[in-house]
KERO-498491 format. One record per residue: residue number from 1; residue in three letters; x, z, y of N, C-alpha, C, O in turn. Coordinates in Angstrom, 1 decimal. Layout:
<recs>
(NUM "ala" (X Z Y) (X Z Y) (X Z Y) (X Z Y))
...
</recs>
This chain:
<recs>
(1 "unk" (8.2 -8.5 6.3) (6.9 -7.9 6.5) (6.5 -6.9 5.5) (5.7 -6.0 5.8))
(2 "unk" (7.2 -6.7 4.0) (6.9 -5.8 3.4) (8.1 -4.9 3.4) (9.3 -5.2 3.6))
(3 "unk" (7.6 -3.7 3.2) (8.7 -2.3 3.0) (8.7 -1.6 1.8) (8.0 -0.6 1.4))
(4 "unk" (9.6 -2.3 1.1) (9.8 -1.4 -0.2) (9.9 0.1 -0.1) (10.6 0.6 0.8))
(5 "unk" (8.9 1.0 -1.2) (9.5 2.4 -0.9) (9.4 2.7 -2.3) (8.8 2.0 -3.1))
(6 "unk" (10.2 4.0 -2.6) (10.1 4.7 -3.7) (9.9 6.0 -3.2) (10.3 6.5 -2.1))
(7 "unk" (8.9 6.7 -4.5) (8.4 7.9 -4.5) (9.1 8.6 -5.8) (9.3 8.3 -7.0))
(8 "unk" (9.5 9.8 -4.8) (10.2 10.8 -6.1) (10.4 11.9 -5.3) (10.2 11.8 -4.1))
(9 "unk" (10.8 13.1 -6.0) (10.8 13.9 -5.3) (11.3 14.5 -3.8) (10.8 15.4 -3.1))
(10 "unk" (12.6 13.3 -3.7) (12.9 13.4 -2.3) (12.2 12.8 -1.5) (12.2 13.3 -0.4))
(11 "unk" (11.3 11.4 -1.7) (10.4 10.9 -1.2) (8.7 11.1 -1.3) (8.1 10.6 -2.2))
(12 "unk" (8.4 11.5 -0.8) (6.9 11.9 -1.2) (5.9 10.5 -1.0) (6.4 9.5 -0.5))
(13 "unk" (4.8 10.6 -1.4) (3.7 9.1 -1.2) (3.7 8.7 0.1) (2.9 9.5 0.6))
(14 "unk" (4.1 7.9 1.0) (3.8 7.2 1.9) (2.4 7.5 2.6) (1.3 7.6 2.0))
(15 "unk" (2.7 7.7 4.1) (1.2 7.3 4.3) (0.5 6.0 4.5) (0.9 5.0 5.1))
(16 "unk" (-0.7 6.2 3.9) (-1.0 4.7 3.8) (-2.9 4.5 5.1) (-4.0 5.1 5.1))
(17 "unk" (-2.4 3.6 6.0) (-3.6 4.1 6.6) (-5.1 3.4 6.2) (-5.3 2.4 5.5))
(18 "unk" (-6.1 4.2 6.9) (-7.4 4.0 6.4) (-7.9 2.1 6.0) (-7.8 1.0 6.5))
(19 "unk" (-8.2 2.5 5.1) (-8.4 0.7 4.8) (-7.2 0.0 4.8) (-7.2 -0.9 5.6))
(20 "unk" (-6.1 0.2 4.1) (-5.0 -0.4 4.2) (-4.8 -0.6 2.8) (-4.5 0.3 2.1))
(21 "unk" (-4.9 -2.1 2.5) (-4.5 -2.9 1.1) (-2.8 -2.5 0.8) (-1.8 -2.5 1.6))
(22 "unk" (-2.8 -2.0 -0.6) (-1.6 -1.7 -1.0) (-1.2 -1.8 -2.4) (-1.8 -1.0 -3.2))
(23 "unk" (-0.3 -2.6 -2.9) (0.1 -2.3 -4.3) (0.8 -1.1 -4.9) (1.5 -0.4 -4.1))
(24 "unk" (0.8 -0.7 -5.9) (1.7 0.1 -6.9) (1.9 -0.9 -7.6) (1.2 -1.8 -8.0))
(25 "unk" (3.4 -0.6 -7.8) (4.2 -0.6 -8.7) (5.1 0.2 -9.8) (6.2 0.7 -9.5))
(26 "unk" (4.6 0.2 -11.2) (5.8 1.1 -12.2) (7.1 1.0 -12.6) (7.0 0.6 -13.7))
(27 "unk" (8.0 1.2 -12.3) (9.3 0.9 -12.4) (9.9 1.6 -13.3) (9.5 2.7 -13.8))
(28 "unk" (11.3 0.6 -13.8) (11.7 1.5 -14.9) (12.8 1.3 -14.8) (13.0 0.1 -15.3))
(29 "unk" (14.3 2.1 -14.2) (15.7 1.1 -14.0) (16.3 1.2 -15.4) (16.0 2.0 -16.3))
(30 "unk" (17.4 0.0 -15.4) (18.1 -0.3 -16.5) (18.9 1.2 -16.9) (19.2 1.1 -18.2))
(31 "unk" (19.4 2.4 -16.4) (20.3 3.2 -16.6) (19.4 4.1 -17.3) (19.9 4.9 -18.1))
(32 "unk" (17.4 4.1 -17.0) (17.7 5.5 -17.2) (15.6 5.3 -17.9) (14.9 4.3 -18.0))
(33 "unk" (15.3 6.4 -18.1) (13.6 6.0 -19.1) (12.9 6.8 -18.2) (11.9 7.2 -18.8))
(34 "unk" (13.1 7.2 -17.1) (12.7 8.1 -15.9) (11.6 6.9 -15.0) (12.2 6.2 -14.3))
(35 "unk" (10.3 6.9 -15.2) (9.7 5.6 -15.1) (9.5 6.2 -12.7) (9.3 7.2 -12.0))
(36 "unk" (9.7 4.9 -12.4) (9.9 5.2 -10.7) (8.6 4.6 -10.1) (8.0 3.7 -10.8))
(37 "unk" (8.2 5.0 -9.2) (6.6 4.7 -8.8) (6.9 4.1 -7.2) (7.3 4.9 -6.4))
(38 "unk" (6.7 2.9 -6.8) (7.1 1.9 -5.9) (5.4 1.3 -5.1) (4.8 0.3 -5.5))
(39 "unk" (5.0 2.3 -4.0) (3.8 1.1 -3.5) (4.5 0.8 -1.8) (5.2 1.3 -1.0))
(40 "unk" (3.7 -0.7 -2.3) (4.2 -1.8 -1.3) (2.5 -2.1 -0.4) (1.5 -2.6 -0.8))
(41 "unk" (3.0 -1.5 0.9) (1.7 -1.8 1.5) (1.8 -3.2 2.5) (2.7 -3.5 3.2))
(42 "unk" (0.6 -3.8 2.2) (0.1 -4.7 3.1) (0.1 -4.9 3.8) (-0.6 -4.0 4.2))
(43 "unk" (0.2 -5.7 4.9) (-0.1 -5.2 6.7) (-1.1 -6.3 6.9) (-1.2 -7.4 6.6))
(44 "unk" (-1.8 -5.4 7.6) (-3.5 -6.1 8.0) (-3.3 -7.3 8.2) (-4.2 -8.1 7.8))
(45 "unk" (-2.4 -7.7 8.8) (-2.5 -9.2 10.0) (-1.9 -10.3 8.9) (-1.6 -11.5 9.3))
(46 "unk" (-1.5 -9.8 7.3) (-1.8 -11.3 6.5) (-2.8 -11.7 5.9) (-3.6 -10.8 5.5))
(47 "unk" (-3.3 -12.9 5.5) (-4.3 -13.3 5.2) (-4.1 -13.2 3.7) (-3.0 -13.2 3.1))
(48 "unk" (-5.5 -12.9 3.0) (-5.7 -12.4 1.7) (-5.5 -13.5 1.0) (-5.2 -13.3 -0.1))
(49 "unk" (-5.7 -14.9 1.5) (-5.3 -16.1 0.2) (-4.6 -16.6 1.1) (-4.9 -16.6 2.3))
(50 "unk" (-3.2 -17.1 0.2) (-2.4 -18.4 0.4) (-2.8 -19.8 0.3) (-3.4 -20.2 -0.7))
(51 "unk" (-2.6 -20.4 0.8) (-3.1 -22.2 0.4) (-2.0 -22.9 0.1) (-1.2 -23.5 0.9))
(52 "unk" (-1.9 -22.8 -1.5) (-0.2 -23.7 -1.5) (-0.3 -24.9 -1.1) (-1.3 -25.5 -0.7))
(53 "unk" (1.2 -25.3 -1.3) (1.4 -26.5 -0.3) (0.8 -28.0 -1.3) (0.5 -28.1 -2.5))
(54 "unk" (0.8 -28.9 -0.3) (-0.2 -30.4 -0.9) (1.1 -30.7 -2.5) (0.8 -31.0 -3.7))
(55 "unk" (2.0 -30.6 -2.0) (3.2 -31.1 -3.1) (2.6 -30.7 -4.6) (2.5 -31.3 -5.7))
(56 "unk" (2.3 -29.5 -4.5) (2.0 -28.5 -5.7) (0.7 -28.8 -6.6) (0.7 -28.7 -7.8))
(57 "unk" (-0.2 -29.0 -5.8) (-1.6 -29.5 -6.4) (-1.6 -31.0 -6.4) (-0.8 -31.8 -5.9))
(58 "unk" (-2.7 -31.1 -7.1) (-3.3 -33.0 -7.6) (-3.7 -33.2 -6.0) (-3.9 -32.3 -5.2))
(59 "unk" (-3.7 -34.4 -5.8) (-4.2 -34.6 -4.8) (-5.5 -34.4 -4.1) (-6.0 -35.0 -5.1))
(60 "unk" (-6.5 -34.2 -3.4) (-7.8 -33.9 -3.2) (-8.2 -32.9 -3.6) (-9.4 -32.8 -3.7))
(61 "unk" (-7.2 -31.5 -4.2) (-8.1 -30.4 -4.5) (-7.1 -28.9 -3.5) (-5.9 -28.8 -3.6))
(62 "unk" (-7.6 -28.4 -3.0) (-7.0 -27.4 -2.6) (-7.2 -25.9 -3.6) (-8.2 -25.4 -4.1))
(63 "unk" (-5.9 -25.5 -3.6) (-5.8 -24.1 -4.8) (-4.7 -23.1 -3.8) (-3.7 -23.6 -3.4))
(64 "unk" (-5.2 -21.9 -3.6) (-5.0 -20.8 -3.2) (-4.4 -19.6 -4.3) (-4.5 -19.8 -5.5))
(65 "unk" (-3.9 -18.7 -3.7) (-3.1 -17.5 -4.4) (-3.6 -16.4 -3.8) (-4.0 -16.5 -2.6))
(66 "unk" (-3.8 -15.4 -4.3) (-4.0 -14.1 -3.3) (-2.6 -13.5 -3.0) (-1.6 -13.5 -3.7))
(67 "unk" (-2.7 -13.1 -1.8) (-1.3 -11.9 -1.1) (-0.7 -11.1 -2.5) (0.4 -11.3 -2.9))
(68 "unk" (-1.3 -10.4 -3.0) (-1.1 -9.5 -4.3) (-0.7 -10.7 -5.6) (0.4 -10.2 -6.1))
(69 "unk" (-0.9 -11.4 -6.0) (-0.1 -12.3 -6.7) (1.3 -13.0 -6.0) (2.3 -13.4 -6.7))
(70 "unk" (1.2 -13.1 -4.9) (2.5 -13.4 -4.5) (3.6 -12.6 -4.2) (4.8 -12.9 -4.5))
(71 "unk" (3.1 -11.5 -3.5) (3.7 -10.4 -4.0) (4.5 -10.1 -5.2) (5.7 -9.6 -5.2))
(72 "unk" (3.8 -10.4 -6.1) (4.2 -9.9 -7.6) (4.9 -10.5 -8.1) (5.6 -10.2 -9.0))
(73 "unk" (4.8 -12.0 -7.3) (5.6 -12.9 -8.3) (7.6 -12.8 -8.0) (8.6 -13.0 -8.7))
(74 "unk" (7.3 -12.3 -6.1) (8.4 -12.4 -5.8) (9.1 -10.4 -5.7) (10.0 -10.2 -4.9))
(75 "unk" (8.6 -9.5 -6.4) (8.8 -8.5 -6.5) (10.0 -8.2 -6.9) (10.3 -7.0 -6.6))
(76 "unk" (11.2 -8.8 -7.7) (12.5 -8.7 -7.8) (13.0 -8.6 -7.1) (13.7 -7.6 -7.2))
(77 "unk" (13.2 -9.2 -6.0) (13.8 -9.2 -4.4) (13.5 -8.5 -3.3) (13.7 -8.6 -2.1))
(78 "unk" (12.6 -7.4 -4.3) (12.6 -5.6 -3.2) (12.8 -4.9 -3.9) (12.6 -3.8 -3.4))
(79 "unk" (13.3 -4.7 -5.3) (13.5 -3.8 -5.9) (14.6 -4.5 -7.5) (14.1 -4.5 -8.6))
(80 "unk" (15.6 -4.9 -7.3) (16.8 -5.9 -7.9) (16.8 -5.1 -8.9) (16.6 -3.9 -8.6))
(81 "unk" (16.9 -5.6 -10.4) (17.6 -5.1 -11.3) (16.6 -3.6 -11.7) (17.1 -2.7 -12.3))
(82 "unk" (15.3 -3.7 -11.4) (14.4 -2.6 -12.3) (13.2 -4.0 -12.4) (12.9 -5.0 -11.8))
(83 "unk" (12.8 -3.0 -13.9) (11.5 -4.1 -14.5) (10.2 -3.1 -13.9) (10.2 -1.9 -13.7))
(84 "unk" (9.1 -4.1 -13.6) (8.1 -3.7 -13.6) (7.4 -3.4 -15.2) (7.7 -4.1 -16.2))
(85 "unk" (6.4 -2.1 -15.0) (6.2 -1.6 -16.0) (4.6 -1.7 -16.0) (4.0 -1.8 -17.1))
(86 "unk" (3.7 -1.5 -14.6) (2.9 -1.4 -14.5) (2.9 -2.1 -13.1) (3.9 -2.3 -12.4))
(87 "unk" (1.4 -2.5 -12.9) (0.6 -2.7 -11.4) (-0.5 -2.5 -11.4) (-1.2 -2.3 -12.4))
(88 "unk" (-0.8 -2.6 -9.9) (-2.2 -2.2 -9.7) (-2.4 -2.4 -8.2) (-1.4 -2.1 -7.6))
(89 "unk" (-3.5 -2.8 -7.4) (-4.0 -2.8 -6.4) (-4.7 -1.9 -6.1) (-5.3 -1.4 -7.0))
(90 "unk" (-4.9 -1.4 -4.5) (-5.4 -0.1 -4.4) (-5.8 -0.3 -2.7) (-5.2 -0.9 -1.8))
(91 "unk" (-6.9 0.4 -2.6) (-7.1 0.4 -0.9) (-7.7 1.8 -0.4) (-9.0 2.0 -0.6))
(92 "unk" (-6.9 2.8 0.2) (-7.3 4.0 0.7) (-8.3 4.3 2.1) (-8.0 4.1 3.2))
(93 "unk" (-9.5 5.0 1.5) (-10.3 5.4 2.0) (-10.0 6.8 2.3) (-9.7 7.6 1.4))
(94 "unk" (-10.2 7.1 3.9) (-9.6 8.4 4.0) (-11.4 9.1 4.4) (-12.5 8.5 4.6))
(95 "unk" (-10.8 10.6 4.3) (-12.4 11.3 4.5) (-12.6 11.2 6.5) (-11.8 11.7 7.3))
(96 "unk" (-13.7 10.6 6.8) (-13.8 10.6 8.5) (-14.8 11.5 9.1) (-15.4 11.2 10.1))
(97 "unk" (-15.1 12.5 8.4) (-16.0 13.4 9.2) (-15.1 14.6 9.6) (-14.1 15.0 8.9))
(98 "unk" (-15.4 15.2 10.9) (-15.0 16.2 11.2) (-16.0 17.4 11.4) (-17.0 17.3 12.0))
(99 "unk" (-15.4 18.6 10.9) (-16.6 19.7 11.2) (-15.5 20.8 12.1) (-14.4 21.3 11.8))
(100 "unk" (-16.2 21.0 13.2) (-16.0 21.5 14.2) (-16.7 22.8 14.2) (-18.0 22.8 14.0))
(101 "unk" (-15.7 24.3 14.4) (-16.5 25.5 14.3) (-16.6 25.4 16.3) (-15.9 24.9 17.2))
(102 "unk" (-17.8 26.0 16.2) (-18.3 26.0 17.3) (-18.1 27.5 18.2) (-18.6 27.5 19.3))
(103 "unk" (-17.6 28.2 18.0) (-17.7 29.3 17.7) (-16.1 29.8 17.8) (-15.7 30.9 17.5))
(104 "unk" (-15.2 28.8 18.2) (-13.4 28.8 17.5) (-13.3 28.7 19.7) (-13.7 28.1 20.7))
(105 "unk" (-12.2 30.2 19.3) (-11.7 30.2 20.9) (-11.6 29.0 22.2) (-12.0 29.2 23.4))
(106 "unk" (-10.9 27.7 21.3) (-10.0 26.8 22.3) (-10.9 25.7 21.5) (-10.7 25.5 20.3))
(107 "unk" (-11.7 25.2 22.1) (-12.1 23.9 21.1) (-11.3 22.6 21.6) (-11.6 21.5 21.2))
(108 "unk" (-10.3 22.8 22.6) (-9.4 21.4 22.4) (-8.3 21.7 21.5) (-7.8 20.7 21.1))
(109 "unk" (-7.9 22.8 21.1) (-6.9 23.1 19.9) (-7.8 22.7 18.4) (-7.3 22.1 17.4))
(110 "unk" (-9.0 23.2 18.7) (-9.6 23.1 17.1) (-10.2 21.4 17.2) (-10.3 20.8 16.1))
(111 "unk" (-10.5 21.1 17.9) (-10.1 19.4 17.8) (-8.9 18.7 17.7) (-8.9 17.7 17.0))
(112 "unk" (-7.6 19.1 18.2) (-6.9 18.8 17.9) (-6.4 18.5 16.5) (-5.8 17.5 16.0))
(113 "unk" (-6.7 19.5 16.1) (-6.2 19.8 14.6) (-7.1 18.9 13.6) (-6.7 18.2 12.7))
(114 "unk" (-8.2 19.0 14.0) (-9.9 18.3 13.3) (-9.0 17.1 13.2) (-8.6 16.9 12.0))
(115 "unk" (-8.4 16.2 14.4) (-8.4 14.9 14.7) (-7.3 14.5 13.5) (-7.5 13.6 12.7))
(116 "unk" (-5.7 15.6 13.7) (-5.1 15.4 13.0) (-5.2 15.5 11.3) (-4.7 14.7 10.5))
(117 "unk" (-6.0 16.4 11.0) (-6.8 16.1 9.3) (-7.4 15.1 9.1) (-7.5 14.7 8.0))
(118 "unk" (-8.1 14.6 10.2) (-8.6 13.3 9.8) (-7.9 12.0 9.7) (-8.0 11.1 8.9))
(119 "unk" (-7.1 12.1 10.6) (-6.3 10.9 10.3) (-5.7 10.9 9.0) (-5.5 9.7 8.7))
(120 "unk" (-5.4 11.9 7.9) (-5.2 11.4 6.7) (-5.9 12.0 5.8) (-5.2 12.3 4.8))
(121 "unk" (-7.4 12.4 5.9) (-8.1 12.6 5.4) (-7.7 13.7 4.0) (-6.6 14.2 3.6))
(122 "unk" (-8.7 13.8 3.6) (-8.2 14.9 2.1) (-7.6 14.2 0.9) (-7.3 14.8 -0.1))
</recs>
């Protein structure tokens, strides 16, 4: 369910869509002090707390984790053999107004375009 990605120059930032829960990650591999920048997005359709299992807690108390802590805990096994250096949680808000010249030859071309800036906003 999660997709490790790395950002560098052959990779540019991911798009991440509107309201979409996403970690960063700082990386740092064993070969080299070149620090690598790793976000791992969320996908809507998990729930924001875990309910660990009855084994784990006292009896009669229920205790939960957030997605982003479990995440974190199990973060070795999307990215083997680099240390995390940094984290951080983040959720992107894109810009959703469009301004439309009124006045522009083809206004299904200049909508077109509106629609596509908006989808990833400024």
């Amino acid at each position: 369910m999660l997709t490790p990605i790395a950002v560098d120059p052959a990779h540019p930032f991911p798009f991440i869509p509107n309201l979409g829960p996403a970690l960063a990650f700082e990386l740092r591999r064993p070969d080299s002090d070149q620090p690598l920048t790793a976000p791992v997005r969320i996908p809507g359709n998990l729930d924001r707390f875990i309910n660990l299992p009855t084994g784990l807690v006292s009896e009669g108390r229920t205790e939960v984790v957030t997605i982003d802590t479990s995440v974190k805990l199990f973060f070795h096994k999307m990215f083997p053999g680099h240390e995390v250096v940094g984290s951080g949680a983040f959720r992107v808000i894109h810009d959703s107004e469009i301004e439309i010249d009124d006045e522009a030859a083809d206004l299904v071309v200049e909508f077109e375009s509106a629609l596509r800036q908006r989808r990833r906003g400024r």
